[in-house]
C-alpha positions as CSV (number, residue, x, y, z in Angstrom):
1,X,181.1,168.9,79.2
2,X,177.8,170.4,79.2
3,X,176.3,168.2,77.1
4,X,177.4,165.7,78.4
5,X,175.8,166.7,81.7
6,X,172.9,166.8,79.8
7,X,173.0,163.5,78.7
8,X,173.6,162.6,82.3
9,X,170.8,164.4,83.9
10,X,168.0,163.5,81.2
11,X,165.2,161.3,81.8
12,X,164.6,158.2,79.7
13,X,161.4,159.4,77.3
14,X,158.1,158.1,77.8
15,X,159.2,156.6,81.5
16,X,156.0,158.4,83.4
17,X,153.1,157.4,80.7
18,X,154.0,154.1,81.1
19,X,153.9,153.9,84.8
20,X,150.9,155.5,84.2
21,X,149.6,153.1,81.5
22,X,150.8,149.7,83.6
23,X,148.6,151.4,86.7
24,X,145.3,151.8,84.9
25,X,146.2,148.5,83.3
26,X,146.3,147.1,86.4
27,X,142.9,148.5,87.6
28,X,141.0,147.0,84.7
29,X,142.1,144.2,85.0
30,X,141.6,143.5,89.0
31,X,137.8,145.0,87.9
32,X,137.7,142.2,85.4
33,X,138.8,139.8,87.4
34,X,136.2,141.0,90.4
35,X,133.5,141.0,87.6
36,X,134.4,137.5,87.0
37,X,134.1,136.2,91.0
38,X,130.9,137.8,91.1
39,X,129.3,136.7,88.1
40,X,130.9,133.2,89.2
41,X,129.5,134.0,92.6
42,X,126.1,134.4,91.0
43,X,126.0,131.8,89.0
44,X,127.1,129.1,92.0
45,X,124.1,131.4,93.8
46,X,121.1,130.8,90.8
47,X,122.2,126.9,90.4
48,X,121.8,126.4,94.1
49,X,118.6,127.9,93.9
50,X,117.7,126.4,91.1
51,X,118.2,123.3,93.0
52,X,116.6,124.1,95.9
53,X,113.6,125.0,93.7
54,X,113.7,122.0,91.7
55,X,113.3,120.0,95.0
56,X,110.2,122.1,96.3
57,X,108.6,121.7,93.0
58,X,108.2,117.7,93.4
59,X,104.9,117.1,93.3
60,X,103.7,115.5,96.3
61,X,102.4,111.9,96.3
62,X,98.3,111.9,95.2
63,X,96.9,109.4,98.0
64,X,93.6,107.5,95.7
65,X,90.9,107.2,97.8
66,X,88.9,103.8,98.9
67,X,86.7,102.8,96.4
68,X,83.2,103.5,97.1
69,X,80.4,101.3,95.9
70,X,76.4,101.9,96.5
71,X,74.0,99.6,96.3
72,X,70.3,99.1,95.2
73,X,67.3,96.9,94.9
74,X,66.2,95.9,91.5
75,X,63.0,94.5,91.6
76,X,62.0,92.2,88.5
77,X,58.1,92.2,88.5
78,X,57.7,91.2,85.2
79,X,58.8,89.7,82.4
80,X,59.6,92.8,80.9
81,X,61.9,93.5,83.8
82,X,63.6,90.6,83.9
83,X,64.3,90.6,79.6
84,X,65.6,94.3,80.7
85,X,67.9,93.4,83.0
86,X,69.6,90.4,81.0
87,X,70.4,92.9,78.1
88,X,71.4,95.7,80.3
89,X,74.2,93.6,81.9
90,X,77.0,91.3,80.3
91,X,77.4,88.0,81.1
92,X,80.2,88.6,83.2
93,X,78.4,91.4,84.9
94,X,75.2,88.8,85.6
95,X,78.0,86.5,87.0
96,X,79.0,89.2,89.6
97,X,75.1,90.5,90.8
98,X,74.7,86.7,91.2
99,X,77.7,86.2,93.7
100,X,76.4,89.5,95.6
101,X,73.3,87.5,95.3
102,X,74.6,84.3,96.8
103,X,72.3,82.9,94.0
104,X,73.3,81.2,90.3
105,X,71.1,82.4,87.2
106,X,68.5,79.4,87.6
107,X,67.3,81.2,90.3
108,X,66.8,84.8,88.4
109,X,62.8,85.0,87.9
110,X,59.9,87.1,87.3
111,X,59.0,88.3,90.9
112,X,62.9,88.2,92.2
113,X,64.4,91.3,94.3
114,X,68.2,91.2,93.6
115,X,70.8,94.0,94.7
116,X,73.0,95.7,92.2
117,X,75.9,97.8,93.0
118,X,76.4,101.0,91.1
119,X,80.0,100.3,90.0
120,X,80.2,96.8,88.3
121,X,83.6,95.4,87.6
122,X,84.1,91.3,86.1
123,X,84.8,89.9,89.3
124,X,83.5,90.0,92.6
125,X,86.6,90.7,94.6
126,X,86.4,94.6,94.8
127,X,82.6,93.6,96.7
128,X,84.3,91.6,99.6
129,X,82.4,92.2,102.8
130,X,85.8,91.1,104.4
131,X,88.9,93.0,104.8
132,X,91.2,92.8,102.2
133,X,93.8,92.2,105.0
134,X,93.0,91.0,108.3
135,X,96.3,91.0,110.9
136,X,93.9,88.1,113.3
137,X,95.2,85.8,110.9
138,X,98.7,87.0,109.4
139,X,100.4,84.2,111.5
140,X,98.7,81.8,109.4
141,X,99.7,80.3,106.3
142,X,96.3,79.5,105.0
143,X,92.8,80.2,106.4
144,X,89.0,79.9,105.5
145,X,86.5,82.3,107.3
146,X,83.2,80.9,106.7
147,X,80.6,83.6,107.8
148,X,77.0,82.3,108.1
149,X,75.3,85.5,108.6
150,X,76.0,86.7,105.4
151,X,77.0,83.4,104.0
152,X,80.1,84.1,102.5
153,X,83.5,82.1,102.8
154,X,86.9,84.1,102.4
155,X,90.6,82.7,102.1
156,X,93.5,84.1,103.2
157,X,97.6,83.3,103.0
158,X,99.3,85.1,105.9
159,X,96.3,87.5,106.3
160,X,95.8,88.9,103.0
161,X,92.5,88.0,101.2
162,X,93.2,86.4,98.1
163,X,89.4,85.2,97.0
164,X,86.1,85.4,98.3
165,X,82.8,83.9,96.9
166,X,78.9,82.8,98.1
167,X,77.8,79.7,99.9
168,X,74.7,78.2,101.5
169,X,75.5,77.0,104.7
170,X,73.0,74.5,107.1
171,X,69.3,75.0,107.2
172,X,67.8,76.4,110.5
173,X,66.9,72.8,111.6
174,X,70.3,71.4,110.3
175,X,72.9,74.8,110.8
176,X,76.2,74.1,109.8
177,X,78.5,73.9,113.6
178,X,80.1,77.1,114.5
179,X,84.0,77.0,115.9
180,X,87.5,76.2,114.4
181,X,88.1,73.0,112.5
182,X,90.7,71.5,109.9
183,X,90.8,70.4,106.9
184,X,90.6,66.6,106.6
185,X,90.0,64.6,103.7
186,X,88.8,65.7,99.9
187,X,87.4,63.8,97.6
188,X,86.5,64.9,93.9
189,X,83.4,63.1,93.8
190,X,81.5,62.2,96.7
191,X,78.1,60.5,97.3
192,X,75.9,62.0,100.4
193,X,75.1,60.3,103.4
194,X,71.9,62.0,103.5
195,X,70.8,60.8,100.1
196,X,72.7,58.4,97.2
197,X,71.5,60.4,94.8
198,X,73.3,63.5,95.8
199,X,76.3,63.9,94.1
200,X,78.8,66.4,96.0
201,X,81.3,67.4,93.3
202,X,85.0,68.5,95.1
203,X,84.4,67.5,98.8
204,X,86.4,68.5,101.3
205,X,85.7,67.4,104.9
206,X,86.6,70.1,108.0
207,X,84.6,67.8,110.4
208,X,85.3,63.5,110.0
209,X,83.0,62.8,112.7
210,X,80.0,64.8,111.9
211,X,80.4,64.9,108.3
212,X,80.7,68.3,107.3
213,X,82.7,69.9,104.9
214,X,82.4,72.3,101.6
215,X,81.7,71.4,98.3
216,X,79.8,72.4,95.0
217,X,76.2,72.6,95.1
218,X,72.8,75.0,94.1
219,X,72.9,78.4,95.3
220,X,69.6,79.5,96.3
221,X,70.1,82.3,97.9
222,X,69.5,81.3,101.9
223,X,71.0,78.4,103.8
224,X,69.3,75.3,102.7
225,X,72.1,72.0,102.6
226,X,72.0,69.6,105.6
227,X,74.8,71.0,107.7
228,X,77.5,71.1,104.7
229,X,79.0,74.4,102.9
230,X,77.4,74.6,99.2
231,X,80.1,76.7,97.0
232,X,80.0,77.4,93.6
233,X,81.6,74.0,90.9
234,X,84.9,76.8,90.6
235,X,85.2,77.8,94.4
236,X,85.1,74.3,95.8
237,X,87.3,73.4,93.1
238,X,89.8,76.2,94.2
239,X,89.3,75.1,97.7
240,X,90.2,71.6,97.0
241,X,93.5,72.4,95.3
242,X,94.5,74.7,98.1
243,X,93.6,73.8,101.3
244,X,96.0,71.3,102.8
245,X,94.4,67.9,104.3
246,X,95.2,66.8,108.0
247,X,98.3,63.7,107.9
248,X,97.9,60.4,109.3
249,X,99.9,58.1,110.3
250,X,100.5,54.6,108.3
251,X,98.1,52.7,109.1
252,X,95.1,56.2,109.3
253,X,94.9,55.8,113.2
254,X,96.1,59.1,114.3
255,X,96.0,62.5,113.4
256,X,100.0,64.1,113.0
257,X,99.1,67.2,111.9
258,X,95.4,68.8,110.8
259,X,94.8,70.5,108.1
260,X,93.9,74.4,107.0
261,X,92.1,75.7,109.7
262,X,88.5,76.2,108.5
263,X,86.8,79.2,111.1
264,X,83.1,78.8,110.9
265,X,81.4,81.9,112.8
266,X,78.0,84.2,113.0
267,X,74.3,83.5,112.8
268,X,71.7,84.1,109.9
269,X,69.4,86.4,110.5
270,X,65.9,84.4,109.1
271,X,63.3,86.9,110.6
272,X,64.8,90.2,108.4
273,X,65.7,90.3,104.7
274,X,68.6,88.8,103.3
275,X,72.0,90.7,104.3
276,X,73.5,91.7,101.6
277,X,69.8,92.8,100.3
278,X,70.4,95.3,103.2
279,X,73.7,96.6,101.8
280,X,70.7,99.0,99.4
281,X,70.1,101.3,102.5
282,X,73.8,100.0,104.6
283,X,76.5,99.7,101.7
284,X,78.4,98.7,105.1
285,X,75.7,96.1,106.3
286,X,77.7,92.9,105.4
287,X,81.4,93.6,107.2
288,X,82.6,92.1,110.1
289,X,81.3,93.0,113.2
290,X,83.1,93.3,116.4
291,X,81.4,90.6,117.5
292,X,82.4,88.5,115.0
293,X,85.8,89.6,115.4
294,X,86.0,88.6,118.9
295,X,85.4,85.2,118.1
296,X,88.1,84.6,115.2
297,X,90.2,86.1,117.9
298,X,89.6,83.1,119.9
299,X,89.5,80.9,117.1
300,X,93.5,82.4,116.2
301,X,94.7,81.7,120.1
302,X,93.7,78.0,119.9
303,X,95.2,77.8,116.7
304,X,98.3,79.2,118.2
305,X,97.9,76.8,120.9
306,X,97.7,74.0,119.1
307,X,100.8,74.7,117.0
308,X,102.7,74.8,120.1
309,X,102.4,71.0,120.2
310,X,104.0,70.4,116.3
311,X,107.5,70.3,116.3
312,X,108.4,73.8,114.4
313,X,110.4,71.6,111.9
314,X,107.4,70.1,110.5
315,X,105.4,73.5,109.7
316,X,106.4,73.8,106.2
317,X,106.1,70.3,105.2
318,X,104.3,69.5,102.0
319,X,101.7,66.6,102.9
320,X,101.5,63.6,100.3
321,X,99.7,60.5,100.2
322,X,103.6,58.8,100.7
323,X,103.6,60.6,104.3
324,X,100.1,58.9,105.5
325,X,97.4,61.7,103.9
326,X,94.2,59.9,103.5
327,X,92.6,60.4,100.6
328,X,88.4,58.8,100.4
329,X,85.6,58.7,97.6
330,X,82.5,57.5,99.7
C-alpha cells in the first residue's frame, strides 16, 4: 500500500526544467523575432532614405548662357595687312567677315576698314542682328524683313529665323520704297529696265508697278542699285525657291491671292560710318530698334487685315502655274 501511495503521489521527473526550458525558449525567440521587425524596420527606414536622397542628389539643369560675340576694326593699310589677313582666316571664315561686311572679296583692298568678330564660326547665322524668333510674325507662314539701315534681309516661317544674309538696297537718290509688299513674279534671268546690259540673275518682283524686287548682284558695301534689293547669287537663289509668287486668274487680270509678304523698313544712316562697322564700340548697334519694331507691327495688322478677305480654305494652297501663277523673263 505504501508504495503504492508513493507511486501515486510522485511527480513525473524532469516536469519543472522543462516548463522552465519552453519559457526561456520562448523569450529568445520573441527577442529574435523583435530583432528581426526592427532590423526590417531599419532597412524599410535606410531605403527610403536612400531614396529620398537619391532624388535630392539630381543635379539641377545647367542653363548655357547667350553667346556673346565682340567686335573690332581691322584696318588693312597695306599690302602687308591685307596678305596677313587672307592667311590668318579660312576661306569659310573670309566668307563670314564678308557677309558682316555686306561686301564680297572683290571689294577687300589695301586701304579697307572691315569688322571682325572675336568668335568666328562657318556661317553667318550665329551674327544675326535679328532675333532668332520674333512673335510679330509667328502668324505668318513665311516672311522677309528687309532692313535698310543696316541692309540686311531676314526670313522667317511662323516667326522663327531660319536665314539671314547682306544686301544693297536703293541709292540715296533711288532708295528702295519702305512698307509691306508681296511677292509677285520670279524670273531666273532677267534683263534691267534701267540698262540691257544688266543681267539680274534670280529676280523676284515684291512691287509689279514700280519694278522692284530682289535679286543677285555686287555687294559693295553701301546701298548703290536703282531701287532693287542686290543679294548674294545663293541668297536670291534661296529666295526664289521659297518665297511663294501672288496667283492670277486665267487670263493674268486680277490678283487672287499675293504672295510672301516682303516688309521693307528703316533708313540708312549716310552721314555716320557704316552700321555694322559700329558694332566694334556697340556689339548691339545693328538690332532692331523699337522704332523699327513699331512699324513691322503695322506692317503684321495689315497683313492680318488683308487675310481676312481670303477665304480660310485657300491659305494652305500650293500655287502652280496650272492655277494662274504668272511666271515672266523680261
Amino acid at each position: 500500500m505504501q508504495t503504492e501511495f508513493a507511486q501515486m503521489n510522485m511527480k513525473p521527473p524532469f516536469k519543472t526544467p522543462t516548463l522552465l526550458f519552453v519559457f526561456i525558449l520562448s523569450i529568445v525567440l520573441t527577442s529574435i523575432s523583435c530583432e528581426d521587425k526592427k532590423s526590417n524596420k531599419s532597412e524599410n527606414i535606410d531605403k527610403k532614405t536612400k531614396q529620398k536622397d537619391s532624388i535630392l542628389e539630381i543635379p539641377e539643369e545647367k542653363v548655357t548662357p547667350p553667346l556673346v560675340i565682340n567686335y573690332k576694326i581691322d584696318s588693312l593699310n597695306t599690302s602687308v595687312e591685307l596678305d596677313s589677313f587672307k592667311s590668318r582666316y579660312s576661306e569659310a571664315q573670309q566668307k563670314v567677315i564678308y557677309a558682316i561686311n555686306r561686301i564680297e572679296a572683290s571689294q577687300v583692298r589695301i586701304g579697307k576698314s572691315i569688322v571682325i568678330p572675336d568668335t568666328l564660326f562657318n556661317d553667318i547665322f550665329s551674327y544675326s542682328p535679328f532675333p532668332k524668333k520674333l512673335g510679330l510674325v509667328s502668324g505668318i507662314p513665311k516672311t522677309v524683313l528687309i532692313s535698310q539701315r543696316v541692309q540686311g534681309f531676314a526670313l522667317y516661317e511662323n516667326g522663327n529665323l531660319i536665314k539671314w544674309g547682306p544686301l544693297s538696297s536703293g541709292k540715296k537718290s533711288t532708295p528702295t520704297p519702305n512698307g509691306l509688299h508681296y511677292g509677285n513674279y520670279k524670273a531666273k534671268r532677267k534683263i534691267s529696265s534701267v540698262d540691257e546690259a544688266w543681267i539680274l540673275p534670280y529676280y523676284f518682283n515684291f512691287m509689279n508697278f514700280e519694278g522692284v524686287g530682289v535679286h543677285q548682284y555686287s555687294l559693295p558695301g553701301y546701298p548703290a542699285s536703282h531701287a532693287c534689293v542686290r543679294l548674294y547669287m545663293e541668297d536670291a537663289q534661296y529666295i526664289y525657291d521659297w518665297a511663294k509668287q501672288w496667283e492670277l486668274n486665267s487670263n493674268g487680270q486680277k490678283v487672287l491671292r499675293n504672295g510672301t509678304p516682303f516688309m521693307v523698313f528703316g533708313a540708312y544712316d549716310y552721314e555716320n560710318e557704316s552700321p555694322w562697322l559700329q558694332l566694334a564700340t556697340d556689339r548691339l548697334n545693328n538690332n532692331l530698334i523699337d522704332e523699327e519694331m513699331d512699324t513691322l507691327k503695322d506692317y503684321v495688322a495689315k497683313y492680318n487685315e488683308y487675310i481676312k478677305t481670303i477665304d480660310p480654305n485657300d491659305l494652305e494652297k500650293e500655287l502652280s502655274l496650272d492655277e494662274g501663277t504668272i511666271v515672266t523673263y523680261n
